[in-house]
C-alpha positions in Angstrom: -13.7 15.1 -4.8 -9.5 15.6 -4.6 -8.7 13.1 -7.0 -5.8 12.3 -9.2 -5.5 11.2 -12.7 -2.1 9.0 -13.9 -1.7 9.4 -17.4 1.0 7.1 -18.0 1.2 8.2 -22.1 4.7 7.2 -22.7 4.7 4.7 -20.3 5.3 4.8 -15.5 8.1 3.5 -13.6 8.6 4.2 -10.2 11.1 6.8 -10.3 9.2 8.5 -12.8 5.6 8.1 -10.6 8.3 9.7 -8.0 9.4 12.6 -10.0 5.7 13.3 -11.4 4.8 13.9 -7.2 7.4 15.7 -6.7 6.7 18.3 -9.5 3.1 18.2 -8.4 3.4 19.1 -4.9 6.3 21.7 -5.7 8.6 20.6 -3.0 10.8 17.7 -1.9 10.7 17.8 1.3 8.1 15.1 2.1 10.8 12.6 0.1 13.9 13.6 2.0 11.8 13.5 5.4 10.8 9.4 4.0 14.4 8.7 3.3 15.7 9.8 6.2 13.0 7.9 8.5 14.4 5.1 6.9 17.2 5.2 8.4 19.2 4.0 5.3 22.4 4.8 3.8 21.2 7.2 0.7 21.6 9.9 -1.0 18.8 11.8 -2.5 19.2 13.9 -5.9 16.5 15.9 -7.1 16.9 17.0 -10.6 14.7 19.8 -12.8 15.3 18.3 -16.6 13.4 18.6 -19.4 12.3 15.8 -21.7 11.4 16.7 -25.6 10.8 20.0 -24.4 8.6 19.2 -21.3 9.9 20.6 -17.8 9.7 18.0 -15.2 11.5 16.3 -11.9 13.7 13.5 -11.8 15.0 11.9 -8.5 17.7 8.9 -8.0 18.5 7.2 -5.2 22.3 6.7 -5.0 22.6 3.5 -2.7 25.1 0.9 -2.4 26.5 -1.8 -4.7 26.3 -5.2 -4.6 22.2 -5.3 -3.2 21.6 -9.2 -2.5 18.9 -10.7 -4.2 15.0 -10.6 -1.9 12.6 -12.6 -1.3 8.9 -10.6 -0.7 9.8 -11.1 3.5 12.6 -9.4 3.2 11.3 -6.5 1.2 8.2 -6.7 3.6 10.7 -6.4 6.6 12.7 -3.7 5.4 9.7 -1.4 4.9 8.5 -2.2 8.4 11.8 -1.3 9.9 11.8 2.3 8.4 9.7 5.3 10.3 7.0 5.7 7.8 3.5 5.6 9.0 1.7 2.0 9.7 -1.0 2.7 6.5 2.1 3.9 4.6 4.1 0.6 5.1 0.8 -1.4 4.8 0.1 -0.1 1.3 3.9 -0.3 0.0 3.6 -3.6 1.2 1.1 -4.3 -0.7 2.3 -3.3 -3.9 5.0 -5.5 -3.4 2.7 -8.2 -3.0 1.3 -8.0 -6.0 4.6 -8.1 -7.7 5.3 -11.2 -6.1 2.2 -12.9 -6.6 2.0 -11.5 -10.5 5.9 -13.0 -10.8 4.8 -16.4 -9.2 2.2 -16.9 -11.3 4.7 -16.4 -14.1 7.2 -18.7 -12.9 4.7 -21.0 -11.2 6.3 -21.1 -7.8 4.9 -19.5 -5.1 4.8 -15.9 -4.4 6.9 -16.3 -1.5 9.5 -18.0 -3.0 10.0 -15.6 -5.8 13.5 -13.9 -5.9 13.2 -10.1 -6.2 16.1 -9.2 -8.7 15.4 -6.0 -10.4 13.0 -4.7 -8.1 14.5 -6.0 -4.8 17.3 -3.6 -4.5 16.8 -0.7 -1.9 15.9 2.2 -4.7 13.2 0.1 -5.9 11.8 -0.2 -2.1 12.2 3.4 -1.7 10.8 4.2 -4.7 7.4 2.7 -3.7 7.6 3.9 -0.1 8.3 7.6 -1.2 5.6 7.7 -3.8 3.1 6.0 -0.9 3.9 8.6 1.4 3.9 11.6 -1.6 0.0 10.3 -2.2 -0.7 10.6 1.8 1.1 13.9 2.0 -1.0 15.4 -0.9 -4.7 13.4 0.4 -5.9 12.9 -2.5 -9.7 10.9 -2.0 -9.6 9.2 -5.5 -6.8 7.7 -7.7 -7.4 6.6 -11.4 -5.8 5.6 -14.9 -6.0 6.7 -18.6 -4.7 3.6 -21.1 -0.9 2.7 -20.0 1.8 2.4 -22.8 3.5 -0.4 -22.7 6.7 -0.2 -25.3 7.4 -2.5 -28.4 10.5 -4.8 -28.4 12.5 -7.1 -25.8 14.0 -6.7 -22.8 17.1 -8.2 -21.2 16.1 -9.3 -17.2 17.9 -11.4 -14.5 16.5 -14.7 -16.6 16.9 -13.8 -19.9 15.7 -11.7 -22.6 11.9 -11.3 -22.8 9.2 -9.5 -25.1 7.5 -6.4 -24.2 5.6 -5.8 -21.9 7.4 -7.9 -19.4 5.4 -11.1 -18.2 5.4 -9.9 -14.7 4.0 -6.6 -15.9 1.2 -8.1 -18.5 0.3 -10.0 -15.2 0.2 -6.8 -13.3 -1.9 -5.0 -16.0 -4.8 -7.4 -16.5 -7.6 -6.0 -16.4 -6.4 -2.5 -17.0 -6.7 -0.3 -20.1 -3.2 -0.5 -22.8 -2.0 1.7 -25.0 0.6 0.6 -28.5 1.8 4.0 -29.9 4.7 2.2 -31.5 7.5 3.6 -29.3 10.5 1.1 -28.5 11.6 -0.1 -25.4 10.4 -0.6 -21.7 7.9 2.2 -21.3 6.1 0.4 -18.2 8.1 -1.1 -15.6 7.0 -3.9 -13.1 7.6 -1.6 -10.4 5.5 1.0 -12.2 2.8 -1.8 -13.3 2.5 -2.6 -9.6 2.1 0.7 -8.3 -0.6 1.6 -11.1 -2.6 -1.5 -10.4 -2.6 -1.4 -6.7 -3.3 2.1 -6.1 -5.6 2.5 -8.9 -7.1 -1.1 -9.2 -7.9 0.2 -12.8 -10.3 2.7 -12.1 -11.0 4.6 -15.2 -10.4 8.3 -15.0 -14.1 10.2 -15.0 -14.9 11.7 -18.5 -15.9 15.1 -17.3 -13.5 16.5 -14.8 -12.2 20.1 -13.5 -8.6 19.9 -14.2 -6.3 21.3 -11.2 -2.2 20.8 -11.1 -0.2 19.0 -13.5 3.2 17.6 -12.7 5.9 15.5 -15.0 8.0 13.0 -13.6 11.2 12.1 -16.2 12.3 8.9 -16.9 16.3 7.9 -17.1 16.1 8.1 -20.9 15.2 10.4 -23.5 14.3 9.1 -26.7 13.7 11.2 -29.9 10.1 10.6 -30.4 8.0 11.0 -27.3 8.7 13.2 -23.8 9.4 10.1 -21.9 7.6 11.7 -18.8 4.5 10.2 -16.7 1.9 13.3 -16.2 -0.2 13.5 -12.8 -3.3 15.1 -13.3 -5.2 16.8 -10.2 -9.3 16.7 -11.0 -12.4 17.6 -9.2 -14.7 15.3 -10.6 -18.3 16.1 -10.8 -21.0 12.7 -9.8 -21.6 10.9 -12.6 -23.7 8.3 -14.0 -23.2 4.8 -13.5 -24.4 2.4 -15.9 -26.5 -0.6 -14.0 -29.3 -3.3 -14.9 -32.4 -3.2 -13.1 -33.2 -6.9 -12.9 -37.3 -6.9 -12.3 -40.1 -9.9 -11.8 -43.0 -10.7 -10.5 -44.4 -13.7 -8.3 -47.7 -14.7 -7.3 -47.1 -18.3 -5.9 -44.9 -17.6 -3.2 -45.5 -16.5 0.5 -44.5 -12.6 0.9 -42.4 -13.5 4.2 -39.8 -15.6 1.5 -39.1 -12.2 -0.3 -36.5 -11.4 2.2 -34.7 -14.3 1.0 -34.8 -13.4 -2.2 -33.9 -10.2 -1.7 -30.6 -11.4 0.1 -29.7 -13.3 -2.2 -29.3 -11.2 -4.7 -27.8 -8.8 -2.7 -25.1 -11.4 -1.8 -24.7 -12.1 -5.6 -23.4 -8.5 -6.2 -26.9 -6.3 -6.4 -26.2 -2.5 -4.7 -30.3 -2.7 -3.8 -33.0 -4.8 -3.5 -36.7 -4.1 -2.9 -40.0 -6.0 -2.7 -43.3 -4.2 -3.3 -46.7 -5.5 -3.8 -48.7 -6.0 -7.0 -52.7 -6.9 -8.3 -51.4 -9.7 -10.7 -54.0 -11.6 -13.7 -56.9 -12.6 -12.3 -57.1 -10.6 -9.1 -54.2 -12.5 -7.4 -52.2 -10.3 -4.9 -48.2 -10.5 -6.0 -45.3 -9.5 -5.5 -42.5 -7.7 -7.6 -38.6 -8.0 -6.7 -36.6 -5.1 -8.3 -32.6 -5.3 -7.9 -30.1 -3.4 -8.8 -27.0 -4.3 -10.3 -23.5 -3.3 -12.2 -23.4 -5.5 -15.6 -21.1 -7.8 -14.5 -22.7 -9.3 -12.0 -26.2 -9.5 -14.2 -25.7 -13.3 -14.6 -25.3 -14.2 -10.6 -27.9 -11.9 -9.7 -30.4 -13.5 -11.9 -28.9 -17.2 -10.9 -29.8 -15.8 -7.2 -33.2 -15.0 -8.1 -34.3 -18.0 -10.1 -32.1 -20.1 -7.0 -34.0 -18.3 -4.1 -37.6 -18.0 -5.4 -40.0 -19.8 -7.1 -40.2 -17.4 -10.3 -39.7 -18.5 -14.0 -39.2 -15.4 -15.7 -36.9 -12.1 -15.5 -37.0 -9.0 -16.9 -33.7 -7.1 -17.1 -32.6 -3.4 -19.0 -30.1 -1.3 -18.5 -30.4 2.3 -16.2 -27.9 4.7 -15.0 -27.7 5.9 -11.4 -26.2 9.3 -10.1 -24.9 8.6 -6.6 -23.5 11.6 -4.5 -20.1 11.1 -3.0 -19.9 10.1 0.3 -17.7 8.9 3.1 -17.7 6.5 5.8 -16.8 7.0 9.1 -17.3 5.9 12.9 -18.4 8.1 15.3 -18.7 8.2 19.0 -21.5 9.2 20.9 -22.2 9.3 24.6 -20.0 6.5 24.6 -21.3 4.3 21.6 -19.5 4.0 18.3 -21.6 4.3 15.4 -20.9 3.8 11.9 -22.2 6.7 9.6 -22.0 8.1 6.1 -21.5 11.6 5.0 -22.8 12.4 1.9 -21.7 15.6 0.0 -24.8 16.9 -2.0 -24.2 19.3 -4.9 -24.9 22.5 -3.4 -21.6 21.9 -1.0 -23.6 20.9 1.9 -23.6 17.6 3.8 -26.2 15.3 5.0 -25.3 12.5 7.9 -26.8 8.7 7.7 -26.0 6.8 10.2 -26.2 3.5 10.3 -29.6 1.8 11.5 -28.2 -1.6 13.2 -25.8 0.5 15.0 -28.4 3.3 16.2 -30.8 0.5 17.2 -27.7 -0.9 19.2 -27.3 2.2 20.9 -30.6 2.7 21.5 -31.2 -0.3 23.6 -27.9 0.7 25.4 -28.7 4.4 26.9 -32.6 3.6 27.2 -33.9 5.5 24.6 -36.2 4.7 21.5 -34.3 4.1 18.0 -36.0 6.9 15.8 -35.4 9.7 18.2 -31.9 8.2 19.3 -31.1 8.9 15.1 -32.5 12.5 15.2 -30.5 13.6 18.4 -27.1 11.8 16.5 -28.5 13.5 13.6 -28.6 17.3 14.8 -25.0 16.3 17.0 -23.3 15.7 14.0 -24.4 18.3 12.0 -24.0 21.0 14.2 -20.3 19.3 14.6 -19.2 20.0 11.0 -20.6 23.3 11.2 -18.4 24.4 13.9 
């Protein structure tokens, strides 16, 4: 897996997030080409400093005075007027979203309604459009965090002065992993917040990785006691275990064609997998034993689901871990059917093909042919496919 660790130790911004790509990838060009789609009147400045000793990039956006103050459809209009690709403007539009719903929740107005002062103005847009299209140039396949630094003090905003971290960036952090090292100042910046929690969603970075390319992106100051620099990490991360419940029990008083019931419903209340097997119960009664699977925090609606949809009294629950193999989803089309399938990667660097069963039954009936054998002829396709 091509993945990509932020490791925001002294704090992310989105100039910063900006710089940190552009030392990564070793060239600007991607930015420049962004800007200019744009069709906006900026200048671009790419900088090599050094911060505390650490060699990094800095970029700044020289744009015009006097931005007016935005509302999240103006924002959302100005990055659908530029050039960028659609799932480049859908994503920066959703970071900006996020700012807007995390700033009406402070204010208690509604997102739309909420006047974009400090991160309204054009740099601020272009700073979350460039780093968007940076990620798509590089293709990374996973994004994820280490704790975020936050910074100790006030700051002064369009409203007022306010404590550290900003309300609209405690807003965009919950649920993600924080850091107090003691340093003064605005370390984390909405913008920056945003970006972290929407591209990220808080996704912990994996504790055993193979480290790839580093690169340092500079903030505008440069204290005395800390690089003030966000670090990209590149990673190949290896599959690890994932901690899950098995939730387990076993009923002899209810018909076996109600398991299916129960089995969706605890599916539906977040299990990954379900089964139903049979069982010789006490007293030579035929029964049956529900196993599901699923992550801790949704132990209490899976077993709600169970006790809801069946007519058990008991549960047994412990916890397991699971190594899944990474995988990818796509849809495929075959002698003119589309057909959902998954590609999993297996260790040894080959690939196996699932595809998906409602959709091979689907085509089945469609060109004539039985299910099983419509699945092995998709099968070899496929494979033969990728090894071309």
């Amino acid at each position: 897996m091509h993945g990509l660790i932020f490791d925001p130790f002294a704090g992310i911004s989105g100039d910063m997030t900006l710089g940190a790509l552009v030392d990564l990838s070793g060239r600007d060009d991607w930015l420049r080409d962004t800007v200019a789609a744009t069709g906006l009147d900026v200048d671009v400045t790419v900088d090599a400093v050094k911060r505390r000793g650490i060699a990094g990039h800095q970029v700044r956006f020289a744009v015009p005075e006097g931005q007016p103050e935005r509302h999240l459809a103006d924002v959302v209009e100005i990055i659908d007027g530029t050039g960028a690709p659609e799932a480049v403007r859908a994503l920066a539009g959703r970071v900006f979203e996020r700012l807007a719903e995390a700033e009406g929740a402070v204010h208690g107005v509604d997102p739309g309604t909420v006047h974009f002062h400090e991160v309204g103005a054009v740099d601020s847009i272009l700073d979350v459009l460039c780093v968007v299209a940076g990620l798509r140039e590089l293709g990374y396949d996973a994004l994820y965090t280490r704790p975020v630094t936050v910074g100790r003090g006030t700051v002064e905003m369009a409203h007022g002065r306010y404590p550290l971290p900003a309300p609209a960036t405690a807003r965009l952090l919950e649920g993600l992993e924080v850091r107090d090292p003691g340093f003064e100042g605005e370390c984390t910046t909405p913008t920056g917040a945003a970006l972290l929690a929407t591209l990220t969603d808080g996704a912990r970075a994996p504790v055993e990785v193979t480290l790839g390319r580093s690169g340092y992106g500079a903030g505008q100051r440069d204290p005395a006691d800390r690089p003030n620099c966000l670090r990209l990490l590149e990673c190949q991360a290896a599959p690890s275990a994932e901690p899950l419940v098995m939730v387990q029990t076993d009923i002899d008083d209810m018909p076996a064609e109600y398991a299916v019931a129960v089995q969706e419903a605890a599916m539906a209340a977040g299990a990954v997998d379900a089964v139903v097997a049979p069982v010789g119960m006490k007293k030579g009664r035929q029964g049956l034993r529900l196993e599901a699977l699923a992550p801790s925090g949704a132990l209490e609606a899976v077993l709600g689901a169970v006790f809801a949809s069946s007519s058990t009294i008991g549960v047994r629950y412990w916890p397991v871990q699971r190594v899944a193999l990474p995988r990818e989803e796509e849809v495929v089309r075959w002698r003119g059917q589309e057909i959902r399938c998954k590609r999993v990667r297996l260790r040894d660097g080959g690939e196996r093909v699932k595809p998906d069963y409602e959709d091979v039954v689907r085509a089945a009936r469609a060109l004539g042919q039985a299910p099983y054998e419509t699945r092995l002829a998709l099968e070899r396709e496929l494979s033969g496919a990728r090894a071309d």
